[in-house]
Each structure stands twice: as C-alpha cells, then as structure tokens.
N, C-alpha and C positions, 0 to 999 in steps of 0.2 A: 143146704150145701155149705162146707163149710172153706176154707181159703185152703187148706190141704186138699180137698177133692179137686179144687180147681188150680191150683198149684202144686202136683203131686213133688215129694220128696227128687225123684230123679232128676226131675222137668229142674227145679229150684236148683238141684247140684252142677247139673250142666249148664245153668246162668251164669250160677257163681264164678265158675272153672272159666269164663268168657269177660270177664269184668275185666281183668287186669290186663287183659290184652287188648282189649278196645282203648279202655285208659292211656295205654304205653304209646300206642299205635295211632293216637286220636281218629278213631274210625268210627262208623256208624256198628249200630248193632243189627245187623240183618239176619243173624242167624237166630239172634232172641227174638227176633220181631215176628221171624216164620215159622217158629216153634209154638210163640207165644198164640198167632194168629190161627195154626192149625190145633190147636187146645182150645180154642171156641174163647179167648181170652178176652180178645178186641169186642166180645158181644154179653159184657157183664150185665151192661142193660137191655140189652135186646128182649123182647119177651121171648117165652119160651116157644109160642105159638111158631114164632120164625124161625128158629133153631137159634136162640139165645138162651143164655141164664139168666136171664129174669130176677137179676138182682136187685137190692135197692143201696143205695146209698153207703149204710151202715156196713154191709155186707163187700161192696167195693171196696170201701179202703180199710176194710180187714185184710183185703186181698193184694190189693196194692203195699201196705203196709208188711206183709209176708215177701211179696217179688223186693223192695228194696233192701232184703234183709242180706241177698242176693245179691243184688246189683243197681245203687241208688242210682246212676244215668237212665238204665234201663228205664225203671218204673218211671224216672220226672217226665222221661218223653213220652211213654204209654199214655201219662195222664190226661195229655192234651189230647186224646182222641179220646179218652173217658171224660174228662169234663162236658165236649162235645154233647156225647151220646148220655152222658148223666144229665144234662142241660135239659134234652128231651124228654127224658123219663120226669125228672121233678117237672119241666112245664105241665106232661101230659096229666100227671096225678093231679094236678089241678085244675082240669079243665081245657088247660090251653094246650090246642094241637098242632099249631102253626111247625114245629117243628119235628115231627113223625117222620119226615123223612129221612132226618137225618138217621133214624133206627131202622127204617128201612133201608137205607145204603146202607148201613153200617150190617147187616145183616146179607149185603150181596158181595163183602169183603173189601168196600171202601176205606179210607184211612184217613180221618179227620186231624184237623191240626190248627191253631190258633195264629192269626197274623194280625193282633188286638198292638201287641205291646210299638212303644216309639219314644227313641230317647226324646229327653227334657218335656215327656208327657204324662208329669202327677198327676193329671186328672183322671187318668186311666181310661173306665168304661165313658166317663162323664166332657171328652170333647176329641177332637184329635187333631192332626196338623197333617192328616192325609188329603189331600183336593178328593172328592166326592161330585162327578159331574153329571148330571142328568141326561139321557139322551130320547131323542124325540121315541121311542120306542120304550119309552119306560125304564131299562136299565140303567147303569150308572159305568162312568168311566174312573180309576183309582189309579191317583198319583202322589205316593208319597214311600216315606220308609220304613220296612217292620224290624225289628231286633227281635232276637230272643226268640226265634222262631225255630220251632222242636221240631223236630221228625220230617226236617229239612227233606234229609232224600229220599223220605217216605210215601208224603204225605199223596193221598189224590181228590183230597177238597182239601181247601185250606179259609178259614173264615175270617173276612175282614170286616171293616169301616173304615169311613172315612164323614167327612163334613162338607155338608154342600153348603154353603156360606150363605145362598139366596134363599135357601126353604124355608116355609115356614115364617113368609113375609118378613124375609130378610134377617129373621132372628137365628135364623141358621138350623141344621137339622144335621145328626147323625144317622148314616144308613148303611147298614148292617147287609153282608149276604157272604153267600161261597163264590169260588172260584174252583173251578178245574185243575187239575195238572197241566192240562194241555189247551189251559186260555192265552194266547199271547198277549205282550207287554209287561213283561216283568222278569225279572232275575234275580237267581240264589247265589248272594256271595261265597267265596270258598273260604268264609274268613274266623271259622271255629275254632281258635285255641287259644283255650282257655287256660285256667288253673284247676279247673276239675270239673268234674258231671260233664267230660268230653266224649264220650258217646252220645249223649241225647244230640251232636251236632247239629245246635241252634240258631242256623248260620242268616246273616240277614237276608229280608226279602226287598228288592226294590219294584214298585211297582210303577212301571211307565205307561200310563193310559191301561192298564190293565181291566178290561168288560168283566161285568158280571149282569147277564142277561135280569130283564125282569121277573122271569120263574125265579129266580134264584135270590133277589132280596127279599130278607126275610123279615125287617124292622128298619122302622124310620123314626126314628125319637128325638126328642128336642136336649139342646145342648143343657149341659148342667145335669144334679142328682134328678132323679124321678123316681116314680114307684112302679114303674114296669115292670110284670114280672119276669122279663128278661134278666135286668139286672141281677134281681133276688137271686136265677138260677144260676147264673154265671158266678156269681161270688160265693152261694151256698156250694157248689162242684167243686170251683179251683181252688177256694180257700181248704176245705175239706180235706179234699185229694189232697193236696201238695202237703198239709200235716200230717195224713196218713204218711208219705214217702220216709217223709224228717224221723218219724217217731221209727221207722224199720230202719231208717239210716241210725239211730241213736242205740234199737235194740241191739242190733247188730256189734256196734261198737264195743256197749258191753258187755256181750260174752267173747269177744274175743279181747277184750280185757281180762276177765276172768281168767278167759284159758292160760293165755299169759302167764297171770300173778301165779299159777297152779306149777307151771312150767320151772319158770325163774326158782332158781334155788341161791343164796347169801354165804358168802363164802364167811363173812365175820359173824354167822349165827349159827355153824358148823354144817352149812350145808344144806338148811332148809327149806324146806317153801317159801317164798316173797306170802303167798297166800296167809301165811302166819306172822306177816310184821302187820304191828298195828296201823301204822300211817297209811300200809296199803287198801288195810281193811278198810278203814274209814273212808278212803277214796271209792271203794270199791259201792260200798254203801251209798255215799253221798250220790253216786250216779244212780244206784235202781233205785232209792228211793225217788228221786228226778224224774225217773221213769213211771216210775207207779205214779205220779200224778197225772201224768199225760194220758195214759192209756182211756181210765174213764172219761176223759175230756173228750175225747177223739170220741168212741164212742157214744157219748151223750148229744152229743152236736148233730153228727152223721143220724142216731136215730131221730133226734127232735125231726130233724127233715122229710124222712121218710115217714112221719107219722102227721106232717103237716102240723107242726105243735105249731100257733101263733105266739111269736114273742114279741110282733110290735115292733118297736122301734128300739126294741136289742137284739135284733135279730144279724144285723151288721156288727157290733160290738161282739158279740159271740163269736162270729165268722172270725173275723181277724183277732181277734184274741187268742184263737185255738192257732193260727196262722203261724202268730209273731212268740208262743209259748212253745209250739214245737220245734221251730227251727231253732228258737234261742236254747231250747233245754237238750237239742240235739248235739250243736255244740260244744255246750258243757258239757256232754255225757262223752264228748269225743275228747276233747281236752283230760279228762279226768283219766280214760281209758288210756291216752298215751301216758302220763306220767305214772299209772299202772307199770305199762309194760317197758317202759326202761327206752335205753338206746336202740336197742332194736328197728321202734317204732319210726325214726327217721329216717330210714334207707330206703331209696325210693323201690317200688314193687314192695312194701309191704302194705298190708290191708288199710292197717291203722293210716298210716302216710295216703292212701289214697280216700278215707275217709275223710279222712281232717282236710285236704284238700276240697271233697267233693259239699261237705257241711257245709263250707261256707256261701253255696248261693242260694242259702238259704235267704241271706238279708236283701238281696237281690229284689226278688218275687214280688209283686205286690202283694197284700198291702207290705209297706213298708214300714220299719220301727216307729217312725215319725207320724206319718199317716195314722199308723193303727190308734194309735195313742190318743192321737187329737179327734178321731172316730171314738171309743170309749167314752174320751172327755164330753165331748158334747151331749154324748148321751144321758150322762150321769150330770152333768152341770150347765147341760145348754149350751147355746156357742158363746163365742165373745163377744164383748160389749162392741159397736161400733167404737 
C-alpha cells in the first residue's frame, strides 16, 4: 500500500485547502482529524486482522511525510497518536506485548496522545518533576505539569509519568500509564498561541492528583538511561515520525519555491523567468540537493526498525541524528524557498510565511541540537572525563 492509496490526492487537497485557516484562526483541526480518522488513518499500525493497515514503520512516515506536504500542524499532532500505536507495533515485533492494547483501542477509534514533555525537564524519558504517588490499590495519583501536549482537544487516552521519589528503596522509580478523558483532576490550559504549528493545539496539561488505575500502569523503571525496550520504542517512533513531518514540511516548501521562481518574471531581463537567473537556480538547487540527502535517511532508519536491524549502541545516535538533520535541513530548505520567491513570501496568509513560521518548532522537539550532539559524541568518543 502505498501513502497515495492511503492519502488519496482528493483527501490531501481538501487538507491543504484547511491549513491556513486553522493557522489564521488558531483552531484545532477537527475536520482533518474526522476525515483523517474515517480513512482508517488513525490505524497505520493496527493489524489488518482488526480493520487496520498493518503498516510498519518505513511505511508510516512515507505517509505521514505525504499529509505534511499538506498540512505540517496537522501531521505533528497526528503523530502523537502514531507514535503511541507505533510504540506498540515495534514493542510487539519483538516479543513484548505489554502494550496491544493500545492497538486494540486504537482499532475501537480511541485517540492517543503524549503528556511525557515538562518544562526545564532535559532528561526527558529518563526522570521527571511530576509527583507519582502510589495508592493502596495499586494505582498511582499524578501531580505535576505537561507542555506540549498535542491533540489537546482530541485526545481520549492521554499517556503519562511521573516519579515516585520512595520506589525502589528510595532510589526513586518512574511510572508510566494512561489516563481517560474523563479521569478527574486535571486541566487543559487555553493557552496555545504560538508562532506556528497552531492547529496541532498543544495546550498545557495540569495535572492535580490526577488517577490512573492499576490496569492502566503500563511500566515502572528506574530513574536515569536504561535499556528497556520502552525507551528504544519511544525514541525509535517519535524521533522517526517527527523527521518524517520536517522532511514533508521542507518537500513542500520546495515546490512551491519552484512554482514561484517559474511564475516570477524580471523586468531588467526583459521579462523573463526568475526560473532562468542563475542565483535563483543555484538557490533552487542548493535546497533539493538538501533534500535528496534526507529522503534515504529517513528511509533507512524507519526500515532498520521494522527489520529489527541491531545497531547497539548507535542505535540512539541514529535516532536523533535523523531528528536534528531534518528539522535543521527543513529549515534551510524553507529559508532558501523564501528568497526564491521574492516579497511575496512575507505577507502573512501566504504558504511560504506559514511554513517558515511553522519549521521552526522543529528545534523545540526533543532530542534537542545540544542533546543530540552530546548523544552522537559519546557514542563515537565516549563520555567525558570526570
């Protein structure tokens, strides 16, 4: 199946045609979501046995990489419920089944969504500043704060952690589960505006003693890195995905840089195509070439995963490599694509103007520039000396 049978041409047109007015309007996207959702979209990974596409990986964010060609809000929020149910599929190809459920909800039209992220918390997966409290019944009570939290007024699980300070004889423990729509103790701020990628409305979550019953914790792991393959699946999906978005967000850019330079005609060259000054060619160039490196990238990563390749202990360095090389080369491709297209491209409601806004939360996302770097580095030279 390829990302046009699963994002027909129509489907993609009527996305597009919905972008700029979510943007303008900072609104959610409800009507891509219920398009997207009755197109069997929400269930890339579903096997097919349950009425999913039975995708893997590779195949995802070909597809995903198509819908941001579209509409990059759209796809960034889509992803946190693909990550999710991607999460699943790579645990299950390996053995671990602890999370099937989530592709069985996700197969009865539930809507997954991540409540992972918390300002001034670089550790990411590996601690958090959410309270995590135990209660005599097994479950745990969650009090702290999430950012960045996508598909805000979508979502009907929403996955967190937090840190229970005493687990773990006292060494502390993180513990992982979902939550409801309809768990009380907690609240979505209305406080989404941004500078761009304002439809995925990633509004914050506060969580005040927010339950999540014992069925529903899914991992307790100890503070700091580990080798759970939780971790692996979570960074293998969202780093992935999220370069899939970037690279449809950069394809995009430039062909309508292209179009552009084809449009634009020089009135000191009697009239002719921008397409035919040199300086624009080479602009023009400088970015697909940018591009044609990313594409195998993206593809080679997404397939090592679905083929279970062992890379060891580069297998992180890959992840965020591909990460921090898509959003940076997105950018570029979008910088490149405005000085293509001239003045134009600064009026707000045009594409370019809301690309170049929306590229930039790309440095956002974890891993971050700094992060990735220092991840690579040690892999190649080891950490630092005490």
């Amino acid at each position: 199946m390829t990302p046009e049978d699963v994002l027909p041409d129509p489907l993609l047109e009527r996305i597009r045609g919905r972008a700029a007015g979510y943007d303008r309007d900072n609104t959610f996207f409800h009507e891509d979501l219920a398009e997207l959702a009755a197109a069997g979209y929400l269930k890339l990974f579903v096997p097919t046995d349950d009425g999913g596409l039975g995708l893997g990986l590779e195949a995802a964010a070909q597809c995903q990489r198509r819908l941001a060609t579209a509409a990059p809000a759209t796809a960034l929020a889509v992803n946190m419920h693909l990550v999710w149910t991607g999460v699943a599929r790579v645990l299950g190809a390996r053995g671990d089944h602890s999370l099937d459920f989530i592709l069985a909800e996700a197969a009865q039209g539930e809507v997954f969504a991540f409540g992972n992220s918390e300002a001034g918390n670089d550790s990411v997966l590996f601690d958090s500043r959410t309270v995590a409290e135990p209660l005599p019944d097994g479950g745990y009570s969650f009090t702290g704060t999430k950012i960045f939290t996508s598909l805000s007024p979508a979502w009907t699980r929403l996955g967190i952690f937090g840190k229970d300070a005493a687990g773990r004889d006292g060494e502390g423990e993180l513990v992982h589960g979902f939550m409801t729509r309809d768990t009380p103790g907690y609240l979505i701020k209305d406080d989404w505006d941004t500078l761009g990628m304002r439809a995925s409305q990633s509004g914050t979550t506060v969580l005040a003693g927010a339950v999540v019953t014992a069925d529903r914790i899914f991992r307790k792991l100890p503070v700091g890195p580990n080798p759970d393959p939780l971790v692996f699946a979570i960074f293998a999906c969202f780093e992935t995905l999220l370069a899939a978005v970037y690279t449809g967000l950069g394809e995009r850019a430039l062909t309508v840089g292209v179009e552009t330079a084809k449009r634009r005609t020089s009135l000191k060259n009697g009239g002719r195509s921008y397409a035919q000054d040199p300086d624009i060619r080479w602009k023009v160039a400088e970015a697909a070439m940018a591009m044609d490196n990313l594409y195998p990238q993206l593809q080679s990563v997404a397939a090592d995963v679905d083929r279970l390749v062992d890379h060891g202990g580069q297998w992180f360095p890959k992840l965020v490599g591909l990460k921090v090389n898509a959003t940076e080369t997105a950018r570029r491709v979008v910088d490149l694509a405005i000085r293509v297209s001239g003045g134009s491209s600064y009026f707000r409601g045009s594409e370019l103007e809301r690309l170049y806004r929306d590229v930039l939360a790309g440095m956002f996302h974890p891993s971050d520039d700094e992060s990735a770097h220092n991840t690579v580095a040690n892999a190649w030279l080891g950490p630092l000396a005490d």
